[in-house]
Structures are given as C-alpha cells and as structure tokens.
C-alpha positions in Angstrom: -21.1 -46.5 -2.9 -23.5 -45.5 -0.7 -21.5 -43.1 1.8 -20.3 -41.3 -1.1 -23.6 -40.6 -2.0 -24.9 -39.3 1.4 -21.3 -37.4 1.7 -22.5 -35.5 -1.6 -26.2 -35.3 -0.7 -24.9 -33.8 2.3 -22.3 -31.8 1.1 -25.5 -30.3 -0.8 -27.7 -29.8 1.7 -25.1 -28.4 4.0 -24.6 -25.7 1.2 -28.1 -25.2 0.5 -29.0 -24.8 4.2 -26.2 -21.6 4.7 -26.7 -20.0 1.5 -30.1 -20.2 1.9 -30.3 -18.8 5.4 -29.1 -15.6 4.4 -30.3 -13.1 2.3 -28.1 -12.1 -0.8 -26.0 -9.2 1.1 -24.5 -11.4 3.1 -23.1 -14.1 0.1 -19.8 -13.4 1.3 -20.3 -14.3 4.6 -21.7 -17.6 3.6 -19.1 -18.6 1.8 -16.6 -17.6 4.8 -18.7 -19.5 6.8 -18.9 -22.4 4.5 -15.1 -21.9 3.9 -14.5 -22.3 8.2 -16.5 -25.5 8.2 -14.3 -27.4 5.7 -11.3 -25.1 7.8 -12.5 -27.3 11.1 -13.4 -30.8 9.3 -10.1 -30.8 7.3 -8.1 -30.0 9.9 -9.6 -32.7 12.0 -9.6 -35.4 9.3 -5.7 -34.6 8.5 -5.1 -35.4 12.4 -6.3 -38.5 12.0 -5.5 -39.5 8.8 -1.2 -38.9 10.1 -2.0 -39.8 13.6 1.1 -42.9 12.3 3.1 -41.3 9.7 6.5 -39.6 9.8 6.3 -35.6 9.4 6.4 -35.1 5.7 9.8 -33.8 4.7 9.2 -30.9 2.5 5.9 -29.1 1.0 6.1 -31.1 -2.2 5.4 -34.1 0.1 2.5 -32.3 2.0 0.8 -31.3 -1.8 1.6 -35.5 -2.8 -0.1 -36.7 0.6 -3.1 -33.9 0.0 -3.8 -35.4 -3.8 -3.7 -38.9 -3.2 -4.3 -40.2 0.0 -6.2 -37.1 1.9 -8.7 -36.7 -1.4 -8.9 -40.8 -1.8 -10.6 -40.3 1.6 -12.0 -37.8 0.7 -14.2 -38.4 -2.8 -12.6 -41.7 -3.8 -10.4 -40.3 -6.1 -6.7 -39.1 -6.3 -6.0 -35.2 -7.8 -5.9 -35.8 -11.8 -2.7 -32.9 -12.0 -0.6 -31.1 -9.6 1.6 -28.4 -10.5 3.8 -26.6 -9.3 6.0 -23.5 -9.6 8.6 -24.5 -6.8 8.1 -20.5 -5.4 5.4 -21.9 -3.3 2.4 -22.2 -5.6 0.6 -25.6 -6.2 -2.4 -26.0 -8.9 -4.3 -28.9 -8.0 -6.6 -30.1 -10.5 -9.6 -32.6 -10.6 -11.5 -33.0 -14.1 -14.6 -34.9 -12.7 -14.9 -32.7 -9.2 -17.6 -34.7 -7.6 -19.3 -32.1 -6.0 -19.6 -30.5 -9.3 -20.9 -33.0 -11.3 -24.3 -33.1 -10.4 -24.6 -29.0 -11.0 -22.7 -29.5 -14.2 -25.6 -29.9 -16.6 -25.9 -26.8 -17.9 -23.6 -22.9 -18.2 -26.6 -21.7 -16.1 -25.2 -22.7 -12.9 -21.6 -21.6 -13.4 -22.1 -18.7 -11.1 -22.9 -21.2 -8.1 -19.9 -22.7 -8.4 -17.8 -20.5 -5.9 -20.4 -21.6 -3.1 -20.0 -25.4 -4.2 -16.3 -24.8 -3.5 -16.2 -22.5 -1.1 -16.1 -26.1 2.1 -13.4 -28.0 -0.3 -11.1 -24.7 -0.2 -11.6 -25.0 3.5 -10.9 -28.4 3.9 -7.9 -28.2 2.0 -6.4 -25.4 4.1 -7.5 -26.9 7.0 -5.3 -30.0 6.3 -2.5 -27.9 5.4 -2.7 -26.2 8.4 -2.6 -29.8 10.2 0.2 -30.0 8.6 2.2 -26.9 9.5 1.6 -25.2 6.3 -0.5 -22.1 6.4 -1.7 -21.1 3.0 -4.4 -19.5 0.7 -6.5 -21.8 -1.2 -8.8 -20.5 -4.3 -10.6 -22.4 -6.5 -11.2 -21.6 -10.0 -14.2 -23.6 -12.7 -13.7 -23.0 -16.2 -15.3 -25.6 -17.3 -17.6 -27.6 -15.4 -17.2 -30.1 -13.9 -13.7 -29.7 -13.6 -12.1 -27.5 -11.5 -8.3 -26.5 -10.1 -7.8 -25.4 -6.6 -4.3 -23.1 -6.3 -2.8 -23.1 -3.5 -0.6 -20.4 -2.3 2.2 -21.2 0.8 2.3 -18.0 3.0 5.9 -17.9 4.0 6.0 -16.8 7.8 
C-alpha cells in the first residue's frame, strides 16, 4: 500500500516540478519532456519485466501483456477495456486511472489532465517500443477519473 502511494506522490511531484519550471510558452515542451521520461522508464521496465518470456506472437499479444501484467506493475491494476479495430488501433481504457483520481474532484481541473498523462503516454510507448512495436499513444479524459489511452501502430 505504501509504494503505491509514494509512486503517485511522486508521479505528482515529478509533474509539478516540470510544469512548474517553465513558464506557460513552453507547456508543450513540458509535456514532451514529461512524455520522454515515461518514453525511458517504460522502456526500461518492459526489459525487465520479459527479460524470461517468449517474444509475443502478434500485436494483440503485446496490447494483452501491456493491460494486464505491464499496468499490474504498474498501478496494481489490469486495463478495465481494450479495443481494437484489427487495422492497428487499440483503445485502452481505465475507469479509476490512479493518477487521476486524486485531481478528479471537481470539472475545474479537467484542463490539467493532458499533463497528468502526458509520463503514462510515454511509458506506454516506451514499452511498446521494448517490444518492437513503434506507435503513437494519446490519451483522452472525458470524464474524470477515467480515461482511454489509443494507441496507434506505425507500420514501418
């Protein structure tokens, strides 16, 4: 219980401390930069997490392995949908989003959603990209705190 609570608290203060040290022209650039952190930590954590597993044989595999066992590990939970178009686009979606839940009080802080989500986007392609797969990840909050995270498969 408590290491979820200091990965959130951190997760937090992490945001905080790059949106925070820039000024409001450069939003987009914290959020890339947030975005290339969760790039390197996913990317990392995927390694390890497959360092004894078979290569996965298809992208629906990949997207099963992302929702259960790479966000168990990550925030103790498995994805609540994945859907998929079989053209390479998947919709992952979690309707208690950690991370969101403590933000999720009021409409007033819908508009900080994107950098809340900006280091789970990353972290997600960074495991994809672990795992041979190089995609686009978005994430989208209609309603907090749930949230669905599309992923799109760039086809080389």
């Amino acid at each position: 219980m408590a290491d979820e609570v200091l990965f959130e608290l951190l997760h937090y203060e992490i945001v905080s401390h790059i949106c925070n040290s820039s000024n409001e022209e450069d939003k987009a650039s914290s959020i890339s930069k947030l975005e290339a952190l969760g790039y390197r930590i996913g990317l990392s954590l995927v390694e390890r997490l497959t360092k004894d597993n078979p290569r996965f044989k298809d992208d629906l595999d990949t997207m099963k392995f992302i929702c259960k066992d790479f966000w168990m590990t990550l925030y103790k939970k498995q994805i609540d949908n994945l859907r998929t178009n079989h053209q390479g686009v998947y919709v992952l979606q979690d309707n208690r989003f950690k991370l969101l839940t403590l933000i999720s009080q009021g409409k007033q802080y819908m508009d900080m959603a994107p950098r809340y989500l900006a280091m789970p986007c990353g972290l997600i392609r960074g495991a994809l990209s672990g795992l041979g797969i190089v995609s686009v990840v978005t994430a989208e909050v209609s309603a907090m705190p749930a949230c669905k995270f599309q992923i799109q498969i760039q086809r080389l």
